[in-house]
N, C-alpha and C positions, 0 to 999 in steps of 0.2 A: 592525477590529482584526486585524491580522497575527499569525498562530501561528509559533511559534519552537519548530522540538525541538532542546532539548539531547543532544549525546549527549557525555556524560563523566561518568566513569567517578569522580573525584574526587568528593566528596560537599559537600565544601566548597567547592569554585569551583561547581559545579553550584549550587547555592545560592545564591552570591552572585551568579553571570549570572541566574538567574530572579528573582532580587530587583530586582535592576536592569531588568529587562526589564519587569515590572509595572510598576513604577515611571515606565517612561516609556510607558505605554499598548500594550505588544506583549502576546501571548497565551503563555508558556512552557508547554510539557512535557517533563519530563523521562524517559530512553530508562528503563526499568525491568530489562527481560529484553534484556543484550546479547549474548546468542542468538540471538536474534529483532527487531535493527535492523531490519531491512525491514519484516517482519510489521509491526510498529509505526510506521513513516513510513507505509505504505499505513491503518493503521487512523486515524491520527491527521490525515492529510493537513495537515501543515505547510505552511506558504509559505515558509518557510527553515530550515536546518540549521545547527547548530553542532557541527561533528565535534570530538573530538579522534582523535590516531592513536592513540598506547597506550591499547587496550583490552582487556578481556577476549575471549581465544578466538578474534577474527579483530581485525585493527587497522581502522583507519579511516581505510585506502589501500580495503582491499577492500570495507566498506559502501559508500563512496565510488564505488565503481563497480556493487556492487550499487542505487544506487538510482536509478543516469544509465540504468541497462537503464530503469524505468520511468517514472521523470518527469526535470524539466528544473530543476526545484525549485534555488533558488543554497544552496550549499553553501559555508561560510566552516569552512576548518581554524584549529584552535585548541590549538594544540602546545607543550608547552617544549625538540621539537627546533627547532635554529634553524639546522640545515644547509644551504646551498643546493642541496641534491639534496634534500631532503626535500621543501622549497619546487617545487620541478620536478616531483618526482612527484606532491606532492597535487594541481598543477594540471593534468599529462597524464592523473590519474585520472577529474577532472573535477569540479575545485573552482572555486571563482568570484575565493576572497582567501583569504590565511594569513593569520593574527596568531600571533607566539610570546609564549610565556609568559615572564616574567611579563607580562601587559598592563596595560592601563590602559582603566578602564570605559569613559571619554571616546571613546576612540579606537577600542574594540568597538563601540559605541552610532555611531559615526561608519560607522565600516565597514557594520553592516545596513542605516543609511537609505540608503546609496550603494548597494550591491547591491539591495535591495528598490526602490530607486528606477529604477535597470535595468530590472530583471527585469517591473517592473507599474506603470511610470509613475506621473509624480508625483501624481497624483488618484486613485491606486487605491486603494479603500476595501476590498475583497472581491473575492477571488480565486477563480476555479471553475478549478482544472487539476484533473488526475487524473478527472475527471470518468468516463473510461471505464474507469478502474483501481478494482479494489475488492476488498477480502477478507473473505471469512467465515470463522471458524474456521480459521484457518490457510490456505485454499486462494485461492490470486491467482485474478483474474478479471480479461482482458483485452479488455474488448467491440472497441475498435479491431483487434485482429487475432485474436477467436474463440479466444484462446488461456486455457487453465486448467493453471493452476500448483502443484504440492504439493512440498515438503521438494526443493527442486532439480531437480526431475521436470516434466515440461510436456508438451498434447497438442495441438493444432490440430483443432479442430471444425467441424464445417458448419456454416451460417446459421443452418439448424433444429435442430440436436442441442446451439449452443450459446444461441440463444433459449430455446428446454426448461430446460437449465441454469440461466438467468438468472431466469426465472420460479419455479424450485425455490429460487433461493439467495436471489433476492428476501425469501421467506419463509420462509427457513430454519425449519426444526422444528417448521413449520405444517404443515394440510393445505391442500394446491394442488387443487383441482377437476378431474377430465379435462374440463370441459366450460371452465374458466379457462384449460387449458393449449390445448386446440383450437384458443380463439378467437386464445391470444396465437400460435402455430404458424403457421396459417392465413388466410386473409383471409372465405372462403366453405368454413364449415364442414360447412354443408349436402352438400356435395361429396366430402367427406373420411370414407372409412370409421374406424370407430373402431379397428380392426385397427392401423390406420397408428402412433396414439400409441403403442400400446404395441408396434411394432415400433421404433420412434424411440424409446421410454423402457430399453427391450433394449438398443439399440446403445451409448445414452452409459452406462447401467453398466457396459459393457466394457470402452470408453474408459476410464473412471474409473479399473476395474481396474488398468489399465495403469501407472498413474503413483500404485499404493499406498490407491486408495479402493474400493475391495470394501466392498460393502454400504450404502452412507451412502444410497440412493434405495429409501426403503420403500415397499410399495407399503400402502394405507389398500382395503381390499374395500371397493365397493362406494361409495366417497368419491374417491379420487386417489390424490395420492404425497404423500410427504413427503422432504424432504432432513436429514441428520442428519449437521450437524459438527462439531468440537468446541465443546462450548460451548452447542450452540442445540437440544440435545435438551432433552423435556419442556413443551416450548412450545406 
């Protein structure tokens, strides 16, 4: 089953594409906070977009390019501009097909099996992309390039400082073991002073710092850490 996020802002077409999209065996959701377009394609991990442009707060020229930074995901605009410069931009921004408004359901429902059929050939049942993209509480995690992302902010980590990371975020609002985070740090822990973790747990709170997360790695006496972000405290 293919997941399909809607993003439009209309309440009533929004509706009637997730009607239709059940209907013919795809998976809809629709965009809720379009504030936070991204945050929600990364939580939701769609296999295709349904943009429209007029949105609230930023259009959907500029989600549209915020989401080609992270995945490759076919994006079909769905607009009632019907300008041919409109047309050109959605797809220099990095759309896959326009349809303008008014449409015809035949012909939306045409357009996704042809892009999805691109995008993940014709026998593709289930899709793994974004596999190394993920978000907790707000903050991207980019295991492909060690990178960690908050409100437009980004930091580039070591191997080990963003391992540490991932083991914390893995378990968000848990407690993480130092004897869990050693083994996942190191190969032969036997080897490794304990000193070392918590010079390695020092350094990426700074990091963190840096890009607006002061505080989120607590430390548990006597147990580990914890990571706390929004959303995953209390756990």
């Amino acid at each position: 089953m293919f997941r399909v996020l809607i993003v439009e802002d209309d309440e009533q077409i929004a509706s009637i594409i997730a009607s239709e999209l059940t209907r013919y065996g795809y998976e809809p959701q629709r965009v809720a906070n379009f504030a936070q377009v991204k945050l929600e394609f990364l939580r939701l991990q769609p296999d295709l977009v349904i943009m429209d442009i007029n949105l609230p707060l930023y259009d959907g020229f500029y989600w549209c390019r915020q989401i080609r930074v992270v995945s490759t995901v076919p994006i079909v605009f769905l607009s009632a501009r019907t300008g041919e410069m409109d047309q050109v931009l959605a797809i220099e921004n990095g759309a896959d097909d326009y349809i303008t408004k008014p449409f015809s359901l035949e012909v939306l429902r045409a357009k996704i099996h042809s892009v999805l059929r691109r995008a993940y050939g014709e026998y593709a049942g289930q899709t793994e992309h974004n596999q190394l993209l993920w978000e907790v509480g707000g903050v991207i995690f980019d295991e492909e390039r060690n990178l960690v992302s908050y409100e437009q902010q980004q930091i580039e980590l070591s191997l080990t400082e963003f391992r540490l990371i991932k083991c914390l975020a893995k378990k968000a609002g848990r407690i993480v073991s130092r004897e869990e985070l050693l083994s996942a740090l190191w190969d032969d822990v036997n080897f490794v002073d304990d000193n070392t973790l918590t010079v390695n747990v020092a350094r990426v709170r700074r990091r963190l710092e840096d890009i607006g997360l002061a505080g989120v790695i607590e430390t548990k006496r006597g147990q580990g850490y914890t990571l706390i972000l929004g959303g995953t405290g209390g756990a």
